[in-house]
One Martini backbone bead per residue (centre of mass of N, CA, C, O) as a GRO file, in nm:
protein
  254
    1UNK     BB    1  -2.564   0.290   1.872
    2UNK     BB    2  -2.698   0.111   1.577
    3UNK     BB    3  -2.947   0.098   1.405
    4UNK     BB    4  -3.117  -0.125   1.240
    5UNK     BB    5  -3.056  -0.295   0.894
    6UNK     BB    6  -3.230  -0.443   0.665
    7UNK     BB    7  -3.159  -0.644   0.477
    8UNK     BB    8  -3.233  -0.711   0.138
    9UNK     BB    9  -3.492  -0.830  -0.024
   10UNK     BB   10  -3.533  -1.179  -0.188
   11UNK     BB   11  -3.598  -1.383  -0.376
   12UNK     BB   12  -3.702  -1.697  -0.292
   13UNK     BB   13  -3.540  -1.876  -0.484
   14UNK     BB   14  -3.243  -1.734  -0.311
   15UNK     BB   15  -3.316  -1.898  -0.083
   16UNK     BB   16  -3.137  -2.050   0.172
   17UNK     BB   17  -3.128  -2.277   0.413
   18UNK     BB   18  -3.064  -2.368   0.766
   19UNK     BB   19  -3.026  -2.645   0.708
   20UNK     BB   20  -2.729  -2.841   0.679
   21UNK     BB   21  -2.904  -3.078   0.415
   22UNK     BB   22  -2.978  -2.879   0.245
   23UNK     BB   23  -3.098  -2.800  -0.097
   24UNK     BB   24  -3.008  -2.613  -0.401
   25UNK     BB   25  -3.139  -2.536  -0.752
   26UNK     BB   26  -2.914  -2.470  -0.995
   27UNK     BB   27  -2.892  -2.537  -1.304
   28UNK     BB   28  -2.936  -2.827  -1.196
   29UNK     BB   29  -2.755  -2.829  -0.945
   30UNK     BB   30  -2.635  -2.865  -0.660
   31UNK     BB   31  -2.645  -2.694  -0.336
   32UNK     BB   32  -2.518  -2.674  -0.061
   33UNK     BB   33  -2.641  -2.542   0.256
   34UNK     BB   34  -2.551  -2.304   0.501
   35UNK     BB   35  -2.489  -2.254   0.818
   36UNK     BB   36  -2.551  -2.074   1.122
   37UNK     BB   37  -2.268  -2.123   1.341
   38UNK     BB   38  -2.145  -2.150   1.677
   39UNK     BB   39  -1.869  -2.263   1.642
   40UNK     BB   40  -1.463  -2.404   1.571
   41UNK     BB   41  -1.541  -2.526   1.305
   42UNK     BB   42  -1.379  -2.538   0.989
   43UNK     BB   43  -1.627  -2.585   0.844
   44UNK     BB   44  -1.759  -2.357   0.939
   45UNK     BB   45  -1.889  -2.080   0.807
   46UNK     BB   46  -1.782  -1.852   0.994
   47UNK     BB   47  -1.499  -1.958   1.021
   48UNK     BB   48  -1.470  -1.919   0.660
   49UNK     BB   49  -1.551  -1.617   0.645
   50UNK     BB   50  -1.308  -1.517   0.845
   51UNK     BB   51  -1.048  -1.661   0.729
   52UNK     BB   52  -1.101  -1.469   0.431
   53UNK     BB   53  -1.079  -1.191   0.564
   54UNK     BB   54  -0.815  -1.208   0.695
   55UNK     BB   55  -0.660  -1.245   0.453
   56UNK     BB   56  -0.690  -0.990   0.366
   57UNK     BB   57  -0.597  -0.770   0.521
   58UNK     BB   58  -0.329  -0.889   0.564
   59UNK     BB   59  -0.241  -0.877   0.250
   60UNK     BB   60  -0.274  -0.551   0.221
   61UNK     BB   61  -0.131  -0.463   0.401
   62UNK     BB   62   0.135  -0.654   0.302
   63UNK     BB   63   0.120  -0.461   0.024
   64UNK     BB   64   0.155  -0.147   0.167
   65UNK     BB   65   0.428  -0.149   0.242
   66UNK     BB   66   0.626  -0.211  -0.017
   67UNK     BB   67   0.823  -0.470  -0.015
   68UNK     BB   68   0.687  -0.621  -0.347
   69UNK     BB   69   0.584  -0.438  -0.596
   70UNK     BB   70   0.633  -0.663  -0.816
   71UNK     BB   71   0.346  -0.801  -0.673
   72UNK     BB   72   0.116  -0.596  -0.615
   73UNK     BB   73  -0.126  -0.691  -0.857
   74UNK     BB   74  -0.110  -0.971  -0.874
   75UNK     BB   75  -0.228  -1.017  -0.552
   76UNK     BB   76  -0.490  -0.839  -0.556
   77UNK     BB   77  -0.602  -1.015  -0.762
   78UNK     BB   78  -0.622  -1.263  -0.574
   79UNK     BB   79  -0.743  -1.161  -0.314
   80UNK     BB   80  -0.981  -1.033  -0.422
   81UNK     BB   81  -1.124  -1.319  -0.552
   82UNK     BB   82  -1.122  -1.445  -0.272
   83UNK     BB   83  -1.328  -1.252  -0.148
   84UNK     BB   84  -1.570  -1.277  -0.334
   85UNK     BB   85  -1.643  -1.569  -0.272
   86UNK     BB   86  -1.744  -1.478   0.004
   87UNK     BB   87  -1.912  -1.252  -0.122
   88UNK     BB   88  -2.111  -1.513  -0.253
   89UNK     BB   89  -2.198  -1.641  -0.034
   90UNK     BB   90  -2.350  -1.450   0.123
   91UNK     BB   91  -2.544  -1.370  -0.087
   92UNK     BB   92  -2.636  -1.682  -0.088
   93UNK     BB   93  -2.760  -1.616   0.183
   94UNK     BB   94  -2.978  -1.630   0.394
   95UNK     BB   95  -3.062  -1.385   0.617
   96UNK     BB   96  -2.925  -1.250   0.850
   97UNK     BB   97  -2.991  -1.250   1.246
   98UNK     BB   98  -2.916  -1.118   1.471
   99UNK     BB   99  -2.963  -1.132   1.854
  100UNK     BB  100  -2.976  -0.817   1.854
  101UNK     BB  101  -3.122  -0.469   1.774
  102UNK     BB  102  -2.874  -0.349   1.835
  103UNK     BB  103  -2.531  -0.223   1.767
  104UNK     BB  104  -2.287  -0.268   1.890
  105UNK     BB  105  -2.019  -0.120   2.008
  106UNK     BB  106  -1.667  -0.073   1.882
  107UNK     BB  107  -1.554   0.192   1.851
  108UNK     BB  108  -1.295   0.325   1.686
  109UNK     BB  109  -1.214   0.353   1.353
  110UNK     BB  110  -0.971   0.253   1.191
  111UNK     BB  111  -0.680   0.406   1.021
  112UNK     BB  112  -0.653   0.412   0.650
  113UNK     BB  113  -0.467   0.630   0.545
  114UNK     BB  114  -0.206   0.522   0.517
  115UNK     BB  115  -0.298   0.282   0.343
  116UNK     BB  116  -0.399   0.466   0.106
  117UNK     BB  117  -0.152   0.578   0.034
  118UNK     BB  118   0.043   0.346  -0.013
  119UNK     BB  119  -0.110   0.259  -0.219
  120UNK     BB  120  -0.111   0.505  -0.449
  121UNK     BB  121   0.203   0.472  -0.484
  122UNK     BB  122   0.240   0.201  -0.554
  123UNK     BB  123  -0.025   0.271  -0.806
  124UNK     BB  124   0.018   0.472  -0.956
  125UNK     BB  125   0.015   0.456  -1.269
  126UNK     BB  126  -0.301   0.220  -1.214
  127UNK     BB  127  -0.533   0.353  -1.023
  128UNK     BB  128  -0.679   0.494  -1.220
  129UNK     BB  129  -1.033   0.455  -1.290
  130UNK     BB  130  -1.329   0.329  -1.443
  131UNK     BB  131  -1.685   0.334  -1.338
  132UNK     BB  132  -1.974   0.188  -1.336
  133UNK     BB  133  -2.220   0.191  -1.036
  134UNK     BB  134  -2.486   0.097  -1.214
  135UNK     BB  135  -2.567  -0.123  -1.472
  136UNK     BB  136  -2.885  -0.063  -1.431
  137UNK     BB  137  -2.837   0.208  -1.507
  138UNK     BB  138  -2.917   0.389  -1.750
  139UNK     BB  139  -2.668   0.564  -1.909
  140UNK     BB  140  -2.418   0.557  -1.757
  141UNK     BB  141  -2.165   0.730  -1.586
  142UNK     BB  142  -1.891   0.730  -1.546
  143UNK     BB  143  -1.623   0.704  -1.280
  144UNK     BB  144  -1.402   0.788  -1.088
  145UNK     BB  145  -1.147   0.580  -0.972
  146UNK     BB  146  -0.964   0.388  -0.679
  147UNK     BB  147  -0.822   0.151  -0.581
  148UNK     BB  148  -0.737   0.248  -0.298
  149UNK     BB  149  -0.984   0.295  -0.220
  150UNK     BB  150  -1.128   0.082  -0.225
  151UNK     BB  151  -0.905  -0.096   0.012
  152UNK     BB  152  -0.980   0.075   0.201
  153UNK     BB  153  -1.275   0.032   0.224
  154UNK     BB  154  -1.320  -0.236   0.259
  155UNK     BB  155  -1.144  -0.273   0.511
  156UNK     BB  156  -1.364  -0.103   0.691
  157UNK     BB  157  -1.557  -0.322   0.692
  158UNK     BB  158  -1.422  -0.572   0.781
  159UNK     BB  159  -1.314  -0.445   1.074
  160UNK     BB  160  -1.601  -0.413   1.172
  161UNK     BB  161  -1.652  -0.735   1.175
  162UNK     BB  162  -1.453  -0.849   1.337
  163UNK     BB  163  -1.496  -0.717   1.607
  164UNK     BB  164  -1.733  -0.864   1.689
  165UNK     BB  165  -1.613  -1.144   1.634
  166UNK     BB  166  -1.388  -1.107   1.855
  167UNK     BB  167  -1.635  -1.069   2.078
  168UNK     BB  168  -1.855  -1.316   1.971
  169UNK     BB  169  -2.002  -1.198   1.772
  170UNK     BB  170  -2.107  -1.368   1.485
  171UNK     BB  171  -2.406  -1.273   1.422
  172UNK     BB  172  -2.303  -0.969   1.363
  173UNK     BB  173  -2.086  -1.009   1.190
  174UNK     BB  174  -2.241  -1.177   0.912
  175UNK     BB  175  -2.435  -0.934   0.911
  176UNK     BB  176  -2.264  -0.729   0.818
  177UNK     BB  177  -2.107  -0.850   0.610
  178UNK     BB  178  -2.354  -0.910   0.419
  179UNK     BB  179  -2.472  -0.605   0.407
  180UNK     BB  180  -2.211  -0.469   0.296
  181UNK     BB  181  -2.183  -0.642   0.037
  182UNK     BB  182  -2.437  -0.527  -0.065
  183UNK     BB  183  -2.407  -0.205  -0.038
  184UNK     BB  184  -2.061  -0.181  -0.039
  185UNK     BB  185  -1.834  -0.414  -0.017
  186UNK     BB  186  -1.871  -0.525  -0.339
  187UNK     BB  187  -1.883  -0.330  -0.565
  188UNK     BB  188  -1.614  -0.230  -0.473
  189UNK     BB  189  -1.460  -0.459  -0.525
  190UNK     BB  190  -1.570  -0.575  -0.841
  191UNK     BB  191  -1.441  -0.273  -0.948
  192UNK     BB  192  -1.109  -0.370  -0.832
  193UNK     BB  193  -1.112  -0.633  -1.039
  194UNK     BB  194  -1.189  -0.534  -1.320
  195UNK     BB  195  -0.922  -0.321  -1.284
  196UNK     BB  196  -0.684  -0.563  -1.252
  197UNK     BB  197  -0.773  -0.764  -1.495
  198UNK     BB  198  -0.735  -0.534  -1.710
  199UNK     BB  199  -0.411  -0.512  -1.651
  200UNK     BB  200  -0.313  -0.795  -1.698
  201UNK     BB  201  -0.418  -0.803  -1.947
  202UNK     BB  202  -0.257  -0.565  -2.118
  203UNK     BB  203   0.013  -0.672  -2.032
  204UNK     BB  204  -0.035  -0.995  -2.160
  205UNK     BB  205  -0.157  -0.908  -2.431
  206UNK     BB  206   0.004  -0.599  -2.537
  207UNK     BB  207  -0.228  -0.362  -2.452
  208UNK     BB  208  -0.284  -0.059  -2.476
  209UNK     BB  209  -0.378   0.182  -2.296
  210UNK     BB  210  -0.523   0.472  -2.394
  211UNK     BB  211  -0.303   0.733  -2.316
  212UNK     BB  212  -0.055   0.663  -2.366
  213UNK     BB  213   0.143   0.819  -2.468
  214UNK     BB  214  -0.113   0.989  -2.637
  215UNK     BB  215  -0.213   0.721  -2.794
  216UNK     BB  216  -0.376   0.582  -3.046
  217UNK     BB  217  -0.618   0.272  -2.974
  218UNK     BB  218  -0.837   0.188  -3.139
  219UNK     BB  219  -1.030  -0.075  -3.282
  220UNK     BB  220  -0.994   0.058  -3.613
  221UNK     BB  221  -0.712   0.012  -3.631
  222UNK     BB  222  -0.478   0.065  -3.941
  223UNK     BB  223  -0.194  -0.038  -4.015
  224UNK     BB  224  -0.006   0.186  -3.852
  225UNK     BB  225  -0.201   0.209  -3.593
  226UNK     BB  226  -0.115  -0.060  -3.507
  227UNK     BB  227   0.186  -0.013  -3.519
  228UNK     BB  228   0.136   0.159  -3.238
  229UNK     BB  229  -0.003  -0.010  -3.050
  230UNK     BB  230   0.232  -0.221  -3.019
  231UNK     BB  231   0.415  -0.008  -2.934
  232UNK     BB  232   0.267   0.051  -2.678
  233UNK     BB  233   0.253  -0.191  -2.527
  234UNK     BB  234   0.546  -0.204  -2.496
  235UNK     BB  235   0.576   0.035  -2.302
  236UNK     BB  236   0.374  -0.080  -2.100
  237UNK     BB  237   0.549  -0.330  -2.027
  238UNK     BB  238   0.793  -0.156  -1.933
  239UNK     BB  239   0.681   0.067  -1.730
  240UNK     BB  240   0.403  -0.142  -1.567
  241UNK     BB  241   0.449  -0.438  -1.590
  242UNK     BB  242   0.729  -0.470  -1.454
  243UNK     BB  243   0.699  -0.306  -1.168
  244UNK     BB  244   0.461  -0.493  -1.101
  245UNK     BB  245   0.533  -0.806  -1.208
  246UNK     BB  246   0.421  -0.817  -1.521
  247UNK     BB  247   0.398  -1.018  -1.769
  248UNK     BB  248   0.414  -1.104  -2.085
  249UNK     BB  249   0.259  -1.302  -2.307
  250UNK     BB  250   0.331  -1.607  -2.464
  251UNK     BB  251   0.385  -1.723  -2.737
  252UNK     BB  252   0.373  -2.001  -2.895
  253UNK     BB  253   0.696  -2.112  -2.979
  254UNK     BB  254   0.881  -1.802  -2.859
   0.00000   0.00000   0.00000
């Protein structure tokens, strides 16, 4: 068993309600509060955090298959962004409570080597990224992180509250779900989420990632360097854009 690790908490202002007709006004707008109940109706919350969850496992184990690469950066880009909003969810819900003190065992943790390795492979061109670990931390130093380790390891947070799921604890599936994302798995996923739009962006607006062959592209490039840049998009759109399925933006009348 694992002992227990309570949620972080938060100031009074962000917690919302746990009855089902609450409502909560944030910068005007009135957002109605979910309740954690534990029923099988489609519209339950714990029902519709399940399942974002489960879709998401499904759709990158099968875009780590390899079976679609050409649209393996757009789909991931699509699945990490719908992730996010369940865990926008679960931050923005009052801290759920577990109905045990101790964590049930749910035996040992799937293996996700082969599917992080799939990954790696699928995304070898534009892997690795830059990342700062907490922007509120002065003068962070960016550290090189890895899309496919990201997507696997939110994935065995995910199987984690999963297996609780399935097994009928609710309030645990939805306490570890919540815990994690604020721990672990938020901050991982919005870290792969905008080094994936930030390639879809480079790709479709034909600006050239920094290092590609060699090439300078400085935001104060002028005259020749201009179009050395633009030359450089065109080649990144060639070698990476296109056998990842991203096609560049086209302008208005072209």
């Amino acid at each position: 068993m694992k002992s227990r690790l309570a949620v972080p908490s938060r100031g009074e202002g962000c917690l919302m309600s746990d009855a089902d007709t609450a409502t909560a006004t944030v910068d005007g707008q009135v957002h109605r509060a979910e309740r954690v109940a534990h029923t099988d109706s489609p519209d339950d919350f714990a029902v519709q955090i399940c399942d974002q969850v489960e879709s998401f496992i499904l759709a990158v184990t099968e875009v780590a298959k390899g079976d679609d690469p050409d649209s393996a950066v757009p789909y991931l880009l699509l699945e990490v962004s719908q992730l996010m909003l369940a865990g926008g969810r679960l931050g923005a819900h009052e801290d759920i409570l577990p109905e045990e003190r101790y964590e049930p065992d749910i035996g040992p943790e799937p293996d996700v080597d082969e599917l992080r390795e799939r990954l790696a492979k699928l995304l070898e061109p534009v892997d690795v990224y830059s990342e700062v670990f907490d922007p509120y931390v002065p003068r962070s130093t960016p550290v090189a992180c890895r899309i496919s380790d990201d997507l696997a390891d939110v994935l065995t947070d995910l199987r984690h509250g999963m297996a609780h799921y399935r097994a009928g604890r609710v309030s645990e599936a939805l306490w570890w779900w919540q815990f994690s994302y604020l721990s672990n798995w938020g901050p991982t996923a919005s870290a792969a989420l905008r080094a994936l739009q930030s390639l879809v962006a480079h790709v479709r607006l034909n600006t050239p990632l920094a290092d590609l062959d060699g090439l300078d592209t400085d935001n104060d490039a002028e005259g020749d360097d201009i179009e050395l840049e633009r030359a450089a998009g065109a080649v990144m759109a060639a070698e990476i854009g296109a056998p990842l399925g991203i096609k560049p933006r086209r302008r208005q009348g072209s």
